[in-house]
TORLUMMAR-606519 format. One record per residue (C-alpha): x negated, y negated, z negated. Coordinates in steps of 0.1 Angstrom, whole numbers, plus 5000, padded with zeros to 4 digits. Layout:
- X/Y/Z
...
! end
This chain:
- 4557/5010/6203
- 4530/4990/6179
- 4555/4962/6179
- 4584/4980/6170
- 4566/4998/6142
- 4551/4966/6133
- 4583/4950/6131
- 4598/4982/6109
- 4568/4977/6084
- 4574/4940/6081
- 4610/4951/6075
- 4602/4978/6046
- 4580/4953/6032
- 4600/4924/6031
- 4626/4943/6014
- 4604/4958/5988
- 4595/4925/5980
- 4630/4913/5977
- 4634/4942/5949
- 4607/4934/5934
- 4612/4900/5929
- 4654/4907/5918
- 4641/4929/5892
- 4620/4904/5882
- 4643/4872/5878
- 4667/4898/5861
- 4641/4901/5834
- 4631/4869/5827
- 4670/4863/5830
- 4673/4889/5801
- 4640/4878/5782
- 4657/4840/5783
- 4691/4849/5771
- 4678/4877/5745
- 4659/4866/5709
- 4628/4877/5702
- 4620/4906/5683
- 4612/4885/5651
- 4636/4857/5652
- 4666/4885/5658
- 4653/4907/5626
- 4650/4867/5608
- 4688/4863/5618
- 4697/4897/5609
- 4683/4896/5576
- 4700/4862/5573
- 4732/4877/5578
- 4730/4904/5557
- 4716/4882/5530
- 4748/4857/5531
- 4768/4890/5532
- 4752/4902/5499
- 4756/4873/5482
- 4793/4866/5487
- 4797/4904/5480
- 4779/4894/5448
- 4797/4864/5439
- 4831/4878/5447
- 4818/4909/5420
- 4809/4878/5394
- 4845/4863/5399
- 4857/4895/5396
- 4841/4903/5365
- 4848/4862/5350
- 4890/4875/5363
- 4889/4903/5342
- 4870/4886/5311
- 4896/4863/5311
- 4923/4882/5315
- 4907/4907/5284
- 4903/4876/5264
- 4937/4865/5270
- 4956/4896/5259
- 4932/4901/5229
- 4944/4863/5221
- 4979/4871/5229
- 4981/4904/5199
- 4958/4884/5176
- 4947/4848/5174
- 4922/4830/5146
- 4928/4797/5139
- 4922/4772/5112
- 4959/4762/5110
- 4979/4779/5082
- 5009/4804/5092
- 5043/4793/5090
- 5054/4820/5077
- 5061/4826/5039
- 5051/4858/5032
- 5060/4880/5004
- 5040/4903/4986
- 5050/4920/4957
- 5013/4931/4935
- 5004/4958/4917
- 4976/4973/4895
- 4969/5002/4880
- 4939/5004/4856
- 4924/5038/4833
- 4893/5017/4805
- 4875/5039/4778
- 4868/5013/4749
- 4849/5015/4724
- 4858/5033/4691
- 4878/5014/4666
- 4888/4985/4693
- 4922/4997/4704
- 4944/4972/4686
- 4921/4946/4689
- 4919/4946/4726
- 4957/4956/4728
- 4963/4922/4712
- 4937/4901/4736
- 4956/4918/4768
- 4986/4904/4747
- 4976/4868/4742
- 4956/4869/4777
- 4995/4876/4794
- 5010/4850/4777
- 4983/4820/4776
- 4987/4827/4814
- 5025/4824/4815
- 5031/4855/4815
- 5048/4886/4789
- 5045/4921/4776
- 5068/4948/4797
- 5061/4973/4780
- 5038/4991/4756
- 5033/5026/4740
- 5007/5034/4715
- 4990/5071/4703
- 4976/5083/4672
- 4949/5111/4659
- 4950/5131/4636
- 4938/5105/4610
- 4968/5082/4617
- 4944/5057/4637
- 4961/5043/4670
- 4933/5052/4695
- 4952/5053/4731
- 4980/5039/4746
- 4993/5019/4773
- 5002/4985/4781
- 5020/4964/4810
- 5020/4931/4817
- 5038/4905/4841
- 5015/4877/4856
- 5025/4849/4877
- 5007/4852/4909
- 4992/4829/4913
- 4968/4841/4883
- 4971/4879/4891
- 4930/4878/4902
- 4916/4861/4876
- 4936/4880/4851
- 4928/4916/4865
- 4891/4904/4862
- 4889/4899/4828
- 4911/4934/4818
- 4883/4947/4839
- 4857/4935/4815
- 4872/4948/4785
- 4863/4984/4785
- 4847/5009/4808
- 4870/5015/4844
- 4877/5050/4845
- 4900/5046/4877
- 4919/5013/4894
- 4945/5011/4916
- 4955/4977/4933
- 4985/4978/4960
- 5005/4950/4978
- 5042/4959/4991
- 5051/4935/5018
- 5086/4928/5012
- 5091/4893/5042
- 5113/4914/5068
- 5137/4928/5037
- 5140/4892/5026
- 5140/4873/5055
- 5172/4900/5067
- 5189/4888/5033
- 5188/4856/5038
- 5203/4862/5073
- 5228/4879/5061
- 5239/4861/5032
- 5238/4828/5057
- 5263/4848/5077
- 5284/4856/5050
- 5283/4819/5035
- 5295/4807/5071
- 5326/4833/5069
- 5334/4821/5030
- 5333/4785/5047
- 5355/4795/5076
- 5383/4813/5051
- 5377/4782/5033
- 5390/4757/5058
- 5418/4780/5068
- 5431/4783/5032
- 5432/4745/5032
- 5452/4744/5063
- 5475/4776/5057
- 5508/4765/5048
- 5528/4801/5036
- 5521/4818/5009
- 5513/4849/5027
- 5488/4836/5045
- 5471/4826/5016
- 5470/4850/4998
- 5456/4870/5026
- 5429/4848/5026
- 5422/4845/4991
- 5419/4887/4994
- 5393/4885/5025
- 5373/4858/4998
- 5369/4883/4976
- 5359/4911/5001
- 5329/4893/5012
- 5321/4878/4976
- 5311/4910/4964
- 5282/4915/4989
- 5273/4885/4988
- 5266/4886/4951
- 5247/4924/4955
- 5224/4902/4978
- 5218/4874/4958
- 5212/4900/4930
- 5186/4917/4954
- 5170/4888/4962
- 5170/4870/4930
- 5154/4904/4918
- 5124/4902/4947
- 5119/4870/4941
- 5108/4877/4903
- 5089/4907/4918
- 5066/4888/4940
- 5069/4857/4914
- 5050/4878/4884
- 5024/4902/4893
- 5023/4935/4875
- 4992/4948/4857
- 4993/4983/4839
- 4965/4994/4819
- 4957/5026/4797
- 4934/5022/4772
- 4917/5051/4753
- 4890/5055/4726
- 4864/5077/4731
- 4871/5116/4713
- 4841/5118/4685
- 4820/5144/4691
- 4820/5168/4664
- 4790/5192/4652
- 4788/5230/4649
- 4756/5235/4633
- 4756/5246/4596
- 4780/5275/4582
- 4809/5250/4578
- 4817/5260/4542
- 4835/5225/4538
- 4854/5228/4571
- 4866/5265/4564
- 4880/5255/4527
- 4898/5227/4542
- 4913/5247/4565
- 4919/5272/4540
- 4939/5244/4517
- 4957/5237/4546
- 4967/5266/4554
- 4982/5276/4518
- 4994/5238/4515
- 5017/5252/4549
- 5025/5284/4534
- 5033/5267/4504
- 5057/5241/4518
- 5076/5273/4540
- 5084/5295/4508
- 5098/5258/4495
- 5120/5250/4523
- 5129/5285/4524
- 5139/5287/4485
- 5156/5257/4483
- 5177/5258/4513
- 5186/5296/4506
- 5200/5284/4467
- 5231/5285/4473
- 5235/5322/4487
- 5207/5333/4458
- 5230/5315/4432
- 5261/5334/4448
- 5246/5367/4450
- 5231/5362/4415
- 5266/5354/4401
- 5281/5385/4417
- 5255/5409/4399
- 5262/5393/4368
- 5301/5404/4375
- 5285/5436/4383
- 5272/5443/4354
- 5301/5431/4328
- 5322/5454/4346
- 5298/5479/4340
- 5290/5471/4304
- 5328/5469/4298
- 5331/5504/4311
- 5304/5519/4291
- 5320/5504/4258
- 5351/5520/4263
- 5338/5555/4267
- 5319/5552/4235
- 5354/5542/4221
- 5373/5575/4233
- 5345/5594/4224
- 5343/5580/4188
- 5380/5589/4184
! end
């Protein structure tokens, strides 16, 4: 009996200790192949630190992509650089230009707009001058043609010759009318040459003299166009410059009783009244002269009349 239960308790024991000791090689099994608590955070944070940074360097080259691609469409729709265009353009200039001057200048600076347009190679298009009352020229306007090439300087110095009131400076760009033009005119050149070559080669009459009629179709055209062009290229070739120049209204002065003022007005006045009953008289002469004649007829045959009677009543 106390061997058998012996035995049994060696058993039980012998297999607690077996447990024991499995649980503890697992552990030290697990401890072995797992980090420690500080080198796994290390390694964690390591990782999510190289995560963050390509994150932030893909972000970077992201951003530098789409720089670049901003900077290359802004270059594509407009580019700076230091080499001139090829590209003739052609501007046709204008101006437009109100001055006060000063009293008693107006012809003078009317002839130094003159001799400024043509010192500078250019003309006089037109001009119109106003008077006052007093028969003095005192407004008016002038226009001038510049070559272009001094259009700035000259609008400078009108600028300086009387007060600016208003200005008004405007560029037409006329390259796209003109460069279709000369397209066209190019094309039509080419046909002339074609029609040309045939007539040269045609050997019946018919033929060319249906030619010579599809010449003159396309000559007419092609002179409007050269007329077109020949009159752009004097536009953009000489500037224009308009100006209207006025003198400054004098002020005039109410005090006083204006005795002087009211008998000229007065003289004036009967000088008018004057001058009507003139016109009137002498271009109704010829009816008074008729109607004066006619009373005089009147009153012979009346006269006549009245001498008879006495005559019969004598008798």
């Amino acid at each position: 009996m106390n061997i058998n239960r012996i035995s049994k308790r060696f058993l039980l024991f012998t297999i607690i200790s077996a447990v024991i000791l499995s649980i503890a090689f697992t552990g030290c099994g697990m401890r072995s192949e797992a980090p420690s608590g500080d080198g796994y955070f290390e390694e964690k944070g390591a990782m999510l630190l190289e995560e963050a940074t390509a994150t932030e360097m893909a972000g970077e080259d992201s951003a530098i992509y789409e720089e670049v691609e901003e900077e290359r469409v802004y270059s594509d729709e407009v580019q700076y650089s230091d080499a001139p265009s090829t590209v003739d353009r052609k501007v046709i200039k204008t101006a437009y230009l109100e001055l006060e001057i000063e009293d008693g200048k107006f012809e003078k600076i009317v002839f130094d707009i003159t001799r400024l347009a043509e010192n500078n190679g250019g003309f006089i298009s037109h001009t119109q001058s106003y008077s006052d009352m007093d028969g003095n020229l005192t407004s008016g306007s002038i226009t001038i043609r510049i070559p272009q090439d001094k259009y700035n300087s000259a609008l400078d110095l009108v600028k300086g010759m009387g007060t600016i009131k208003s200005i008004s400076v405007s560029g037409q760009d006329i390259t796209q009318e003109y460069t279709d033009l000369e397209s066209r005119l190019r094309n039509m050149e080419a046909q002339e040459e074609i029609l040309l070559d045939l007539m040269a080669q045609s050997k019946d009459v018919s033929d060319s003299i249906e030619v010579q009629r599809e010449l003159s179709h396309g000559q007419e055209p092609g002179e409007v166009i050269k007329g077109r062009m020949n009159y752009l290229d004097n536009m953009v070739s000489f500037s224009t410059i308009d100006i209207y120049l006025y003198e400054p209204e004098p002020i005039t002065s109410s005090s006083g009783w204006g005795f002087l003022e009211a008998l000229k007005r007065g003289l004036r006045g009967a000088v008018t009244v004057f001058n009507a009953i003139l016109v009137f008289v002498i271009a109704g002469s010829p009816i008074f002269i008729f109607i004066v004649i006619i009373l005089i007829v009147i009153w012979l045959i009346i006269r006549s009349r009245r001498r008879r009677r006495v005559r019969v009543e004598k008798k």
